[in-house]
C-alpha positions as CSV (number, residue, x, y, z in Angstrom):
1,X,17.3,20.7,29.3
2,X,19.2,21.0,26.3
3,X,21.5,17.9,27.3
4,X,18.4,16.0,28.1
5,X,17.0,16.6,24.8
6,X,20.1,15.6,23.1
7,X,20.7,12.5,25.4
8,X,16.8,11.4,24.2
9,X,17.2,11.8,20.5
10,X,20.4,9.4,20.9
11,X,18.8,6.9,22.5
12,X,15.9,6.9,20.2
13,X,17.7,7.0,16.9
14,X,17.5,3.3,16.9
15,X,14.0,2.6,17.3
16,X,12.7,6.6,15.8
17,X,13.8,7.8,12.7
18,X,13.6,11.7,13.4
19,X,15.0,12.8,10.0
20,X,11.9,10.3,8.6
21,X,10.0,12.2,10.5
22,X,10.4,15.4,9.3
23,X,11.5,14.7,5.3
24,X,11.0,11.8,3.3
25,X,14.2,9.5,3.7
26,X,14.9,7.1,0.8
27,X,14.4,7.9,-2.8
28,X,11.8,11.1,-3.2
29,X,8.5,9.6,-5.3
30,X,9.6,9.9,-8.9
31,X,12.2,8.2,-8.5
32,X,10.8,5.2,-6.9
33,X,8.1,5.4,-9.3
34,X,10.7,5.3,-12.3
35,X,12.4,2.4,-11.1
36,X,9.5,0.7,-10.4
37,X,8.4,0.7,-13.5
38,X,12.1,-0.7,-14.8
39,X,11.5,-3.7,-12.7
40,X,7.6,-4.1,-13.6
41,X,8.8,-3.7,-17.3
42,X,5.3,-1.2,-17.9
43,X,3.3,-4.8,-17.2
44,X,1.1,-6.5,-15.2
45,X,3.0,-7.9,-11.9
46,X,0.6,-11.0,-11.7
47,X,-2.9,-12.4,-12.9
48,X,-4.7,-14.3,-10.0
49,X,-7.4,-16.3,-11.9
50,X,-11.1,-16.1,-10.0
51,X,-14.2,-16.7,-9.8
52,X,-16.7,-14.5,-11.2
53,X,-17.5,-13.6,-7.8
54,X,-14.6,-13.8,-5.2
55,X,-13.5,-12.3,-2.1
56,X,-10.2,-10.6,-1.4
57,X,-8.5,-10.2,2.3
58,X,-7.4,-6.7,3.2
59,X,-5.4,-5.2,6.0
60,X,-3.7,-2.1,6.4
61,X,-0.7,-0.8,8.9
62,X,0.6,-3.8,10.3
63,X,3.9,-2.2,11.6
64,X,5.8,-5.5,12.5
65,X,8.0,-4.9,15.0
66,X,9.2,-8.3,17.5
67,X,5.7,-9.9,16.9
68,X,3.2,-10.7,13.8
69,X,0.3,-12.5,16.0
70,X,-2.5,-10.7,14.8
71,X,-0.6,-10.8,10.8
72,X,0.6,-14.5,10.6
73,X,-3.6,-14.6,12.1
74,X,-4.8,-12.7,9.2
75,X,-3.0,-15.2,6.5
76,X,-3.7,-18.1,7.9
77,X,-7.9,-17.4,8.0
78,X,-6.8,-16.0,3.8
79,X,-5.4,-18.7,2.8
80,X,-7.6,-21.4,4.8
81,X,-10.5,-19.7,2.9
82,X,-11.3,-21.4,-0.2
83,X,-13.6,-18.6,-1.2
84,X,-10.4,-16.3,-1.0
85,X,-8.6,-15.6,-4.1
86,X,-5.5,-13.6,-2.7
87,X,-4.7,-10.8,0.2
88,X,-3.5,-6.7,0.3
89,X,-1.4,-5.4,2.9
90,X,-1.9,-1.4,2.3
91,X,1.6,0.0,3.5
92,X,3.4,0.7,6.7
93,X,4.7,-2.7,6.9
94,X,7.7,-2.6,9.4
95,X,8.2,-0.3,12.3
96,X,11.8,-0.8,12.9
97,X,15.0,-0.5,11.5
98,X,15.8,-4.2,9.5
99,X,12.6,-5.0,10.3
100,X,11.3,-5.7,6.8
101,X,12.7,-9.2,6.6
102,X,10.2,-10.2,10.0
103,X,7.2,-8.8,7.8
104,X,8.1,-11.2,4.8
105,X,8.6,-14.1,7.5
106,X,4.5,-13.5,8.7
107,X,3.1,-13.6,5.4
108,X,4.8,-16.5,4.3
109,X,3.1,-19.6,3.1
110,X,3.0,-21.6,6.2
111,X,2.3,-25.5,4.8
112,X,1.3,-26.9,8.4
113,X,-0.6,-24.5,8.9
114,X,-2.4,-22.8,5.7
115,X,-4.3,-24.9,2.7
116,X,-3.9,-22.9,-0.4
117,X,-0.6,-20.9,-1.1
118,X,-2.7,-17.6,-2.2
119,X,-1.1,-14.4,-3.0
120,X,-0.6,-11.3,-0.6
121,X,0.7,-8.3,-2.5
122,X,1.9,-5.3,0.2
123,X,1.7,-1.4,-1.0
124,X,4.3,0.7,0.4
125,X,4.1,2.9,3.6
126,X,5.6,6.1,4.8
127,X,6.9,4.2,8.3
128,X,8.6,1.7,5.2
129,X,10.5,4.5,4.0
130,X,12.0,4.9,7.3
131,X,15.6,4.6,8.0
132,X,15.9,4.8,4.3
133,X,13.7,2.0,3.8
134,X,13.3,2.0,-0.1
135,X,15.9,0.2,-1.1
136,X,15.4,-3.3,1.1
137,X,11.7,-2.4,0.5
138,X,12.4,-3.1,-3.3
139,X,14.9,-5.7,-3.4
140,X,12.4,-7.6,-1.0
141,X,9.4,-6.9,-2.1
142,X,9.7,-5.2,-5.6
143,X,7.9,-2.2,-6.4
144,X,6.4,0.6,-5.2
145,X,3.4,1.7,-8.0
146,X,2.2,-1.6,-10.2
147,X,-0.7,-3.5,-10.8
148,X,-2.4,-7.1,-11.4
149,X,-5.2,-8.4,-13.1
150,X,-8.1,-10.5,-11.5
151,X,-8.9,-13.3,-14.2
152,X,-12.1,-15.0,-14.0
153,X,-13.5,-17.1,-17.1
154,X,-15.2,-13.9,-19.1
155,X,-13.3,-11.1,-17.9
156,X,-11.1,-9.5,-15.8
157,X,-10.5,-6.8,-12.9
158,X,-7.8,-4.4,-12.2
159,X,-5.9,-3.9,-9.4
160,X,-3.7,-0.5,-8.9
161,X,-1.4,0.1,-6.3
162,X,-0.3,3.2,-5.9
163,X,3.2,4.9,-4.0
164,X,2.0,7.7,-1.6
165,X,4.4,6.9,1.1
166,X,5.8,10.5,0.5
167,X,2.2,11.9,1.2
168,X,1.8,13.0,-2.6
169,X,2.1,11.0,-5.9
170,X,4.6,12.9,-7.9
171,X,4.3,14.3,-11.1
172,X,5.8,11.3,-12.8
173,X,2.9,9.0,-11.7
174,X,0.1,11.5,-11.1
175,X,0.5,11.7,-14.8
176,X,1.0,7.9,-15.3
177,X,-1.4,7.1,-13.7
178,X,-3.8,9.5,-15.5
179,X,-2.9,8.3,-19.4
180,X,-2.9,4.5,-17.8
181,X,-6.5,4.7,-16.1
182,X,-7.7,6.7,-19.7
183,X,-6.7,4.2,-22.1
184,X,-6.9,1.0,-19.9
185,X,-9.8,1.3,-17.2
186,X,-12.5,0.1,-20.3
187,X,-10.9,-3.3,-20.5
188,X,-12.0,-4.4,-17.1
189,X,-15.0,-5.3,-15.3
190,X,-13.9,-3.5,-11.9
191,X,-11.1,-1.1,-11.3
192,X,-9.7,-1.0,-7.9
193,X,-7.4,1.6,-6.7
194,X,-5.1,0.8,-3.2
195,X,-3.0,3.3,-1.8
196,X,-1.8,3.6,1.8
197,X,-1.7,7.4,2.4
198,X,-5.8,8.6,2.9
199,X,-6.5,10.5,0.5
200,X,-9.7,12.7,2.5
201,X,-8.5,12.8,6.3
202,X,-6.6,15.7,7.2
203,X,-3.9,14.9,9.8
204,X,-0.6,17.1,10.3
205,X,0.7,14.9,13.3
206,X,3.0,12.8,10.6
207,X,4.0,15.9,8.8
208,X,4.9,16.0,5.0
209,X,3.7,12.3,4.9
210,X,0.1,13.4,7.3
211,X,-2.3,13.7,4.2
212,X,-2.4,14.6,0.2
213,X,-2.7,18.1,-0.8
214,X,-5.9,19.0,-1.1
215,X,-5.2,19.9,-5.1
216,X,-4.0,16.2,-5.5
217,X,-7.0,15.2,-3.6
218,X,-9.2,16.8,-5.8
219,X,-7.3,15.8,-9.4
220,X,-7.9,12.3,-8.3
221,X,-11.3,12.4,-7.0
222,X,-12.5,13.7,-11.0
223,X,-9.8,11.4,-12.5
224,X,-11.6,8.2,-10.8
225,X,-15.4,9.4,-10.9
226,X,-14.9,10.1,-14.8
227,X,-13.2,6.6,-15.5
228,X,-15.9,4.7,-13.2
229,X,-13.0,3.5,-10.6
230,X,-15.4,1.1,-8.9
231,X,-13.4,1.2,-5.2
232,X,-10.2,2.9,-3.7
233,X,-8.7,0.4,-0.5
234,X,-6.6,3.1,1.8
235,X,-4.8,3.2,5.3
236,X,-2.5,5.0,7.2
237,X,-4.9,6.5,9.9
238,X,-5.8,3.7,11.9
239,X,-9.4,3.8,11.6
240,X,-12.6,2.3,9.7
241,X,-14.6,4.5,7.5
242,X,-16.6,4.4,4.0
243,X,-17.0,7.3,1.9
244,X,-19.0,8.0,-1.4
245,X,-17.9,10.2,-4.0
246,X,-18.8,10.9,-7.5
247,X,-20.1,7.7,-8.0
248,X,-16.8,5.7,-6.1
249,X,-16.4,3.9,-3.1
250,X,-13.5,5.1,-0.8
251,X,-12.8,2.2,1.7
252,X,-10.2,3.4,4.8
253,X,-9.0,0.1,6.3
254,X,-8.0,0.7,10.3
255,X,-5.0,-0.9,11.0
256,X,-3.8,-4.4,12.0
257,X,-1.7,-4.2,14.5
């Protein structure tokens, strides 16, 4: 039995990462947050310019593998849509080991085939942390925890994405994140929080990167009801639901596939 078990891992260390499994692999979360916000330079990523009323695309969990159907489907109908201003991927991009560059190869701007060359702007996973994942994940891709501004002709709206591919935000940007939502929330219209870990669902099946601690959980439910965060786009679990809480709408995005 014991040879058996040996022989399996072997064979699957290719396609499973079992030390990703049981322990984060690439950089633990403060560290990926403070070099993300080296290459973001403590600044918007991007402003998309809008219309005072616009729509946005969102998908979560596309774990590319050999094939991006249902992915390269979901840009095309974004970027065919002239009512559709730009597109969120919220984590768990790849499945795979050097998989990463297939994802960036599905959401590229296709000319034959797609109208206007809109944005897509991907958060990162706990599946892209596999195989110690960070390091393509940021020379691709850029960074884990940044944001972008929505610019229509009055105002604007904020978008934060969030790194909770370790299952927990870190002390580094839980308490970012709290001074930046303080002294910047009242500049915008709408502020929209993404992350791809949910932050309600209890699930152990994936581990220390299942589910936030319930502490967490709670810090960020007050942090976001005080500061009027007007939505908070989530993943990870593979199902549809919309919660209400303290005044906020929590939006879990099933997955792609």
């Amino acid at each position: 039995i014991a040879l058996v078990l040996v022989a399996a891992l072997l064979i699957c260390c290719e396609s499973i990462d079992i030390k990703g499994l049981i322990m984060p692999t690439g950089d633990v979360v403060d560290k990926r947050f403070e070099r993300s916000m080296e290459m973001n330079g403590n600044k918007a990523v991007a402003r998309v310019d809008v219309e005072e009323e616009y729509m946005v695309y969102v998908c979560a969990d596309p774990h590319v593998e050999g094939t991006y159907k249902n992915l390269r489907a979901f840009c095309t109908q974004q970027r065919n849509n002239r009512e559709a201003s730009f597109g969120v991927v919220l984590g768990d991009c790849d499945n795979l080991r050097n998989t990463l560059p297939t994802y960036l190869e599905a959401i590229r701007f296709i000319e034959e085939e797609q109208t206007i060359n809109s944005p897509i702007f991907t958060l990162i996973g706990n599946h892209d942390l596999y195989f110690n994942g960070w390091d393509e994940f940021a020379e691709l891709l850029g960074p884990s925890v940044y944001w972008f501004e929505a610019q229509y002709a009055t105002g604007c709206d904020i978008y934060i994405a969030l790194d909770s591919a370790s299952g927990t935000l870190g002390h580094k940007q839980m308490a970012w994140l709290r001074e930046f939502i303080e002294t910047e929330r009242a500049k915008y219209r709408h502020c929209i929080v993404m992350t791809h870990t949910n932050l309600f669902y209890t699930d152990n099946t994936q581990l220390g990167s299942g589910n936030m601690p319930l502490e967490e959980t709670a810090t960020l439910a007050e942090l976001f009801s005080k500061n009027n965060v007007t939505l908070c786009l989530q993943g990870h679990d593979h199902f549809r639901e919309d919660l209400r809480l303290g005044g906020v709408r929590y939006t879990i995005v099933p997955t792609i596939g």
